[in-house]
Steps between C-alpha positions, in 0.01 A plus 500: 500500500702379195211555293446822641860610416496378180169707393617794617848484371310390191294907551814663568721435194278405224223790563590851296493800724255640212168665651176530333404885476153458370324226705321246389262418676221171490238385691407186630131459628437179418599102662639347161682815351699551882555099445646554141689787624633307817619222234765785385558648864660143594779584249614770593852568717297747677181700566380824683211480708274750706167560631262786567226400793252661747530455884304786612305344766527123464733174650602390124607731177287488245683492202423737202777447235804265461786617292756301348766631251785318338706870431362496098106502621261496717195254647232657700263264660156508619431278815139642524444257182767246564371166634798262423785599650714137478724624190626809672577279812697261284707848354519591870633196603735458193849437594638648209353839515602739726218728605612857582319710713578852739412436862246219444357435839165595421539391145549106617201508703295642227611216286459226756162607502429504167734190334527278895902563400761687560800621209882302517708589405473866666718796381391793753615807318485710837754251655728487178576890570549425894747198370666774274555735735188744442285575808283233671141502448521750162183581336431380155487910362830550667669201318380497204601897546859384591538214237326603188443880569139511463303695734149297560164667531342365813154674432283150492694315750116523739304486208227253502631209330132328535347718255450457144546585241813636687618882348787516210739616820445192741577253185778693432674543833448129564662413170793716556586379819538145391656630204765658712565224780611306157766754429626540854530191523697418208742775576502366905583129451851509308616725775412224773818274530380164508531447881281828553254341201464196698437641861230753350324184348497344816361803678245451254430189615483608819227737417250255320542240812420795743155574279456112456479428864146544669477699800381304773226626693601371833814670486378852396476600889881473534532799278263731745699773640560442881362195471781353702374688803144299516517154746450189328052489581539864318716393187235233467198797427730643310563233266181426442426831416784497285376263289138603488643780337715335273254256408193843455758658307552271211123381520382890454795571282536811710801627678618379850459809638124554363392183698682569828735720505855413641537762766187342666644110516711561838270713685216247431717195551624685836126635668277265296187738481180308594220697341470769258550799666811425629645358167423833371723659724800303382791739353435501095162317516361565178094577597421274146684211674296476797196589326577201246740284684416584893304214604806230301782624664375508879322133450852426311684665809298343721571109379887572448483598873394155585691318311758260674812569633652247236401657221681863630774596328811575663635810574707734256787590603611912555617683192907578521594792759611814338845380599535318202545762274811573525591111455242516169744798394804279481289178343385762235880576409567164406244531219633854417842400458380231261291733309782705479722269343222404284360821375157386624274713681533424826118429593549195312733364719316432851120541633440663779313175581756244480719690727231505785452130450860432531550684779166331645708174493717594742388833686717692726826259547472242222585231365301616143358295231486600140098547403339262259391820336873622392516239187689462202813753369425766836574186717781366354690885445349615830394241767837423669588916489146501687637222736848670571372900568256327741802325669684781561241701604421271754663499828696192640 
């Protein structure tokens, strides 16, 4: 984290608030000249990054340009003719450049795909505004609207980035946008105090270990809706048809929902159709999925049926009555009051999430457990608060 600090410090006092006008843009379309220019990316204090991809009807993006932008130029490059990606993983993985991006959830996974690595130091400029004060979850148009008073174009945000050559407008957007995260963010970081500068950098490393970690197969079922209400023999269809589908998905590279779609996975886990025709009268049973697909799931039904009573899972427990909402009201003013005193936006304070699995520790009359998912500066400012409202709203 020292190094992390350091760089960015480095980006916020030494870098002129002086923005290009005319851009100048290059292109990089070839292994050794994105190797050269990665050789001067690793000096930098910071660097801009974005992505334009496809995900029309498929499990993975397919990325069509990457943009990176240094706020004096700008890199566009080709991964339909990139084959060695190692030198932008090292930049990526440099802990001396900060990479700056606006609301880069899909933007990690495109570059996971592409590099095998993820960027860190992470400077999300989406949760630099929320840290400042600005509303949670702003779009890039309205920021860069708010900070630099440009108002964006958004005509090729569906273009098809796959084409080529692509049209003087798509290479254009794309370079602007980068162009203008750079700004942004050199005007956003000197107004982050350094406390505020080091939580957002861990919530960036919060966000590359969430796209780092594999989903697990076996444990898809556990996200089903009502899954809680199937018996132990009927969670056990149901995870196997879980991960059939998870497993289809990413072998296809086609979306969940176009193998088996999710409003199906109960009812079949709860009747277990036996032939055909009665699959085809399942709620949401696509007629390509029993055409293609029939025959699998009721021979994969039929073996998760039979499989022993060791192998079940257990149970799920019942989601929280609706009596809890009043008791989530007074957990949520804990993180209000703090985001008050803060000048933070007060989203950034307290999922929804990590409320319901603290009051899952200790549901209706306590005692309550902090959650391993409330880490870092949220648990230390917030987790006895948490602790306390829950005691007095308890009764003796």
């Amino acid at each position: 984290m020292l190094a992390h600090h350091a760089s960015l410090y480095n980006a916020r006092t030494e870098t002129k608030e002086k923005f290009v006008t005319v851009l100048d843009i290059q292109w990089i379309r070839d292994d050794a000249t994105l190797e050269r220019k990665c050789q001067d990316w690793k000096e930098l204090p910071y660097l801009a990054l974005d992505t334009e991809f496809m995900r029309v009807d498929t499990f993975y993006p397919a990325a069509g340009l990457v943009q990176v932008g240094d706020g004096s130029g700008v890199w566009l490059i080709d991964p339909l003719l990139i084959r060695d990606w190692s030198p932008f993983a090292a930049v990526l993985e440099s802990p001396v450049v900060v990479k700056v991006f606006h609301a880069c959830g899909e933007d990690l996974e495109v570059f996971q795909r592409l590099t095998g690595s993820l960027p860190q130091p992470l400077f999300d400029t989406q949760l630099a505004a929320a840290y400042l004060g600005m509303p949670h979850s702003m779009g890039y148009s309205k920021l860069v609207l708010e900070i630099l008073g440009l108002d964006l174009p958004k005509d090729e945000t569906r273009s098809d980035w796959l084409q080529r050559p692509l049209t003087d407008m798509q290479v254009r957007y794309a370079a602007e946008d980068v162009q203008h995260l750079a700004e942004v963010y050199v005007k956003l970081a000197p107004r982050l105090s350094d406390e505020k500068l080091q939580w957002l950098l861990a919530d960036g490393t919060d966000l590359t270990n969430n796209q780092s970690r594999v989903s697990d197969p076996q444990e898809a079922y556990l996200d089903v809706k009502l899954a809680w209400k199937l018996n132990r023999p009927q969670l056990a269809v149901l995870r196997e048809l879980c991960v059939w589908r998870e497993e289809q998905a990413r072998l296809r590279n086609k979306p969940r929902n176009h193998v088996l779609r999710e409003h199906t996975l109960w009812p079949l886990a709860r009747f277990q159709p036996a032939d055909k025709v009665a699959l085809a009268r399942i709620d949401d049973m696509h007629p390509r999925t029993v055409r293609q697909d029939g025959d699998t799931l009721i021979a994969l039904m039929a073996h998760a049926a039979k499989l022993p009573e060791a192998v079940w899972p257990q149970t799920l427990p019942e989601p929280l009555p609706r009596e809890i909402t009043p008791v989530l009201k007074k957990l949520r003013e804990v993180g209000q009051k703090q985001a008050e005193r803060l000048e933070m936006a007060p989203e950034l304070m307290l999922r929804k999430k990590i409320l319901e699995a603290l009051l899952k520790t200790g549901w209706p009359n306590g005692p309550y457990q902090l959650p391993d998912s409330l880490q870092g500066w949220r648990r230390e400012l917030m987790g006895q608060a948490l602790l306390d409202s829950l005691a007095a709203q308890t009764p003796e």
